[in-house]
C-alpha positions as CSV (number, residue, x, y, z in Angstrom):
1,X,60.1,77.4,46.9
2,X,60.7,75.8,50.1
3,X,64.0,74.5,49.3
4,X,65.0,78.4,48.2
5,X,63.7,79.3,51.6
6,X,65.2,77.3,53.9
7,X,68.6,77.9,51.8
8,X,68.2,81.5,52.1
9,X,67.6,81.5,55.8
10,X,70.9,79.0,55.8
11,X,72.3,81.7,54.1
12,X,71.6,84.5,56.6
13,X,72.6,82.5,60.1
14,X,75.8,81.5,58.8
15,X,76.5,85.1,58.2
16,X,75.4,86.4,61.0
17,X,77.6,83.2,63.0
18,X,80.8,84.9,60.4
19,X,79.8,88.3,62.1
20,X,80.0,87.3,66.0
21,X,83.1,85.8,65.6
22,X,85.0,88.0,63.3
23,X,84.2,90.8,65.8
24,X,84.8,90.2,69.5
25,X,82.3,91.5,71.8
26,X,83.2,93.6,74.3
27,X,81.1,91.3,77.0
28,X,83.9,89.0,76.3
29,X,86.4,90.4,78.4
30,X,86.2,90.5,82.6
31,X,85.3,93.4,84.7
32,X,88.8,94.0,86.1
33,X,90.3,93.9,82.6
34,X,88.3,96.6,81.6
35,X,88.9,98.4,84.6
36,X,92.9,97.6,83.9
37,X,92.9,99.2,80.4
38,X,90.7,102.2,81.9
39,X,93.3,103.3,84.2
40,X,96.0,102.7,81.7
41,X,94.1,105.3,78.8
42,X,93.8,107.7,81.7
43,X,97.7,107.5,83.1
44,X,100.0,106.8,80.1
45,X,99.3,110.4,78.9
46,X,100.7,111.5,81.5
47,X,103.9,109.2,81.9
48,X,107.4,110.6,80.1
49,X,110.4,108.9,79.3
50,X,113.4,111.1,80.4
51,X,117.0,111.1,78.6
52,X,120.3,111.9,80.5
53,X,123.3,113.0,78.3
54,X,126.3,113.0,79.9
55,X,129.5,115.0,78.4
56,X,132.0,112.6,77.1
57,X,135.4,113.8,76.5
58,X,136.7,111.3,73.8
59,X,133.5,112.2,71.4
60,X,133.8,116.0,72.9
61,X,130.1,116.4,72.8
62,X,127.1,114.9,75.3
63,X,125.8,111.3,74.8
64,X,123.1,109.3,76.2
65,X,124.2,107.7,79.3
66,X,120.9,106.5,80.8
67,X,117.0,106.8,80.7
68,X,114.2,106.9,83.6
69,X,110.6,108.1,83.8
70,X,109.0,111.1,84.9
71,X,105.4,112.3,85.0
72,X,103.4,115.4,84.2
73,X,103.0,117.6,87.2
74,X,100.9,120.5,86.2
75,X,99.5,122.6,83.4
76,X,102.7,124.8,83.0
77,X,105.1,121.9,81.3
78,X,106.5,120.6,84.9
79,X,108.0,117.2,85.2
80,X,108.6,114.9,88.1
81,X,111.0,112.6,88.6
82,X,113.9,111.4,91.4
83,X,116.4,113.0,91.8
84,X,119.2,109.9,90.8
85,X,117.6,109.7,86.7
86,X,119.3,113.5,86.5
87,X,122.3,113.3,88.1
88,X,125.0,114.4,86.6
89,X,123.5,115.5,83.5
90,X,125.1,117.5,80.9
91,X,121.9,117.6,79.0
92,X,118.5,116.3,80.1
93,X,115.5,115.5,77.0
94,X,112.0,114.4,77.7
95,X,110.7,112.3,74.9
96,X,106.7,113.2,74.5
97,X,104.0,110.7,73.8
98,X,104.9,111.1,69.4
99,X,108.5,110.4,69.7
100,X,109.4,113.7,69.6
101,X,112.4,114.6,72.2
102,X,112.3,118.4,74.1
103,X,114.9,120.0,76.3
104,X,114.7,119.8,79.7
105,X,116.1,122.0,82.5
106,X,116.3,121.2,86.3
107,X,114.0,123.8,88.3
108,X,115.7,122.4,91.7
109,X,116.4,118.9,93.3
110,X,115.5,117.8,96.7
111,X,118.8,114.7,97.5
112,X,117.5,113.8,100.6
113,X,113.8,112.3,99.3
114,X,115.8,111.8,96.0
115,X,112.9,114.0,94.0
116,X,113.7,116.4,90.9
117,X,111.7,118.9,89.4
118,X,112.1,119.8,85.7
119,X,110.9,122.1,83.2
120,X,110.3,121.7,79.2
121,X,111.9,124.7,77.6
122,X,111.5,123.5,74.2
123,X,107.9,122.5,74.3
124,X,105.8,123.9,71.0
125,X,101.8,124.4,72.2
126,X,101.2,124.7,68.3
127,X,102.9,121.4,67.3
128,X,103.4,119.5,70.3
129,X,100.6,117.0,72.1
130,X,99.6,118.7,75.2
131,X,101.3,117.3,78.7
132,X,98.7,115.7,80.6
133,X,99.0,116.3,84.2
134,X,98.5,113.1,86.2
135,X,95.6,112.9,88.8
136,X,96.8,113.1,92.4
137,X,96.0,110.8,95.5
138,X,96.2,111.2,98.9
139,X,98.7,108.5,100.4
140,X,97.3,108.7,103.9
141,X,94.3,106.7,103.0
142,X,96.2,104.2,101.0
143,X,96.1,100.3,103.0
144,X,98.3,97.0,102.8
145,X,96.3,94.9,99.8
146,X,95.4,97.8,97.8
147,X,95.3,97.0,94.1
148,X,98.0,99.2,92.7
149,X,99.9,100.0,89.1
150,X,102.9,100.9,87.9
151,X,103.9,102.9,84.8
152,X,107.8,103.3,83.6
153,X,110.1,102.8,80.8
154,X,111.9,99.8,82.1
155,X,115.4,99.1,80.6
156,X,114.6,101.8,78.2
157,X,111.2,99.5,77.1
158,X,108.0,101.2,75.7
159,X,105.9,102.6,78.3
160,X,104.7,99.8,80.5
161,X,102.2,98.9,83.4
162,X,102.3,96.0,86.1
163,X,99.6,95.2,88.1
164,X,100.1,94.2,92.1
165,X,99.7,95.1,95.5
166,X,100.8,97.2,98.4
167,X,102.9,94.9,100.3
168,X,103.7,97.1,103.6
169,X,103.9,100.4,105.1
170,X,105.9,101.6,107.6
171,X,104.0,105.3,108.7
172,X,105.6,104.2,112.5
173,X,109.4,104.0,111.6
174,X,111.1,107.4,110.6
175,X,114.2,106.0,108.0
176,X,111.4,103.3,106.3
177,X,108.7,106.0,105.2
178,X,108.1,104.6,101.7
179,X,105.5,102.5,99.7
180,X,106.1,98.6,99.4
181,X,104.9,97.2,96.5
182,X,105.0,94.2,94.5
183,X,104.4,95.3,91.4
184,X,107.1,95.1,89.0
185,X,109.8,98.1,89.5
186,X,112.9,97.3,87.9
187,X,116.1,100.1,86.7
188,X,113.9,102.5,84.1
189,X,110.8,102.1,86.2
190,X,112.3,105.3,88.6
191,X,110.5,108.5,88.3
192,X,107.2,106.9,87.6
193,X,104.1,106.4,89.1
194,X,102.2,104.0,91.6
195,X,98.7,104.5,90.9
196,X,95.3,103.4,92.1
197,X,92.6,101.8,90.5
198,X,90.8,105.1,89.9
199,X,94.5,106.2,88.2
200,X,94.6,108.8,90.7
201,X,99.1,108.5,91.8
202,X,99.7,107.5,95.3
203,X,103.4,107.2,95.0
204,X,106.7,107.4,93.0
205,X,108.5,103.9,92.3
206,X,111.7,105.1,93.4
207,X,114.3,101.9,94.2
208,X,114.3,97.9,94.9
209,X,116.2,96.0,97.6
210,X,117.2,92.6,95.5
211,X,120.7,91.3,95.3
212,X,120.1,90.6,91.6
213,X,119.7,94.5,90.4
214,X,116.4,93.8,88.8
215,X,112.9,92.7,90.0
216,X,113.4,90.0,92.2
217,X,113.2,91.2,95.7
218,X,110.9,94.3,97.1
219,X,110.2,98.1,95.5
220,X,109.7,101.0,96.8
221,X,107.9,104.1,96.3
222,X,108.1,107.5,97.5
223,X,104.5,108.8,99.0
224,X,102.5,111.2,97.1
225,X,101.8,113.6,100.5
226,X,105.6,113.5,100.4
227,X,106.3,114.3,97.1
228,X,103.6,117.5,97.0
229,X,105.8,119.1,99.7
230,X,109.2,118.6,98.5
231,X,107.7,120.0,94.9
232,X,105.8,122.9,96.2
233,X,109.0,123.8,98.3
234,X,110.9,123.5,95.3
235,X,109.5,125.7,93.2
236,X,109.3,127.9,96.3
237,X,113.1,128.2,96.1
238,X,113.4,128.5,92.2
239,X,112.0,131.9,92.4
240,X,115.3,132.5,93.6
241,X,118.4,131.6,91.4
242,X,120.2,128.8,92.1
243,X,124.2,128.4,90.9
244,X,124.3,124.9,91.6
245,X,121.1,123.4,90.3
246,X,122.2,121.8,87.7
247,X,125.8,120.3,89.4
248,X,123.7,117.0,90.6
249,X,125.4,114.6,93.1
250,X,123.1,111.3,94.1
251,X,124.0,107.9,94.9
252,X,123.1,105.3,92.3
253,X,119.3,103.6,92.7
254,X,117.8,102.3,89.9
């Protein structure tokens, strides 16, 4: 009876020991890696991948020329992005969280802070996942060390997010205005989002200065405060038809 017993209770620990390993617990992991994937459930909703097709003339018809990344502005199917992802587009698709691609349509472009505003025409509320507007900052408070993110399609990549820190601001000189960062930015990454740890966007990864053309050397990012002006004034103006909105002319960033 004895030898039964301790065999049974043999038994029992070493499927309990099975247990504990086969499923990880989630004390396991550190504080900061939770708080990572936190603020990555709470942004990626709210990240897009954005599609410009550009009319070639020996297919006669538009084809994909490049991609960048946009972000959900508001409740009413309004995308973000700079101004250089859209230029000149013949066609512009934003491809939602399921795959699925919708038209686009330029609601007005600001070339000077190289910021876009765009519109979903196609989007279907019955069939579609809704757009999730991203949570917004305040850049004024933001400080050189802050723990920052990024979130982009680089190189055309599955969303992504890199992990650094603001690197330097310059509020005092008037032509370097923008975010430094060294989290990764690199050509895709433009039209993004810099966000903080509480996911809340401080800034718009916008260009890098590297003699490379990918991430070795420092990226920018276009101030939130910055980017709610330039927005709000744009779709100040779009009540008021524009001819030339959609005849884009930007120099080449990212």
């Amino acid at each position: 009876m004895t030898r039964f017993r301790f065999c049974f209770v043999f038994f029992v620990l070493a499927m309990l020991s099975t247990s504990c390993i086969a499923s990880k617990p989630m004390l396991d992991y550190t504080p900061e890696e939770m708080r990572d994937k936190a603020v990555f459930e709470k942004v990626s909703p709210s990240i897009l991948e954005i599609e410009n097709y550009r009319f070639d003339s020996f297919v006669g018809h538009p084809i994909l020329y490049c991609t960048g990344s946009g972000f959900c502005w508001d409740g009413d199917n309004h995308v973000v992005t700079n101004a250089h992802v859209v230029q000149y587009a013949s066609a512009l698709k934003v491809v939602l969280r399921n795959g699925e691609k919708r038209d686009a349509r330029i609601v007005g472009v600001n070339y000077a802070e190289d910021i876009a505003l765009l519109y979903v025409t196609t989007f279907d509320p019955l069939v579609d996942q809704p757009l999730v507007p991203i949570d917004k900052g305040d850049s004024d408070d933001i400080f050189v060390g802050q723990a920052v993110y990024t979130f982009g399609f680089p190189f055309g990549l599955p969303l992504s997010m890199c992990k650094g820190i603001i690197s330097g601001l310059y509020k005092d000189e008037a032509d370097r205005r923008d975010i430094q960062t060294d989290a990764a930015v690199n050509p895709g990454n433009s039209g993004g989002a810099l966000v903080d740890i509480h996911g809340r966007l401080i800034g718009m990864p916008t260009y890098i200065y590297t003699r490379s053309g990918a991430n070795h050397g420092c990226g920018f990012a276009l101030p939130i405060n910055r980017i709610k002006k330039v927005v709000a004034k744009l779709m100040e103006d779009a009540k008021i038809p524009d001819l030339n909105a959609n005849k884009l002319f930007f120099h080449e960033y990212l």
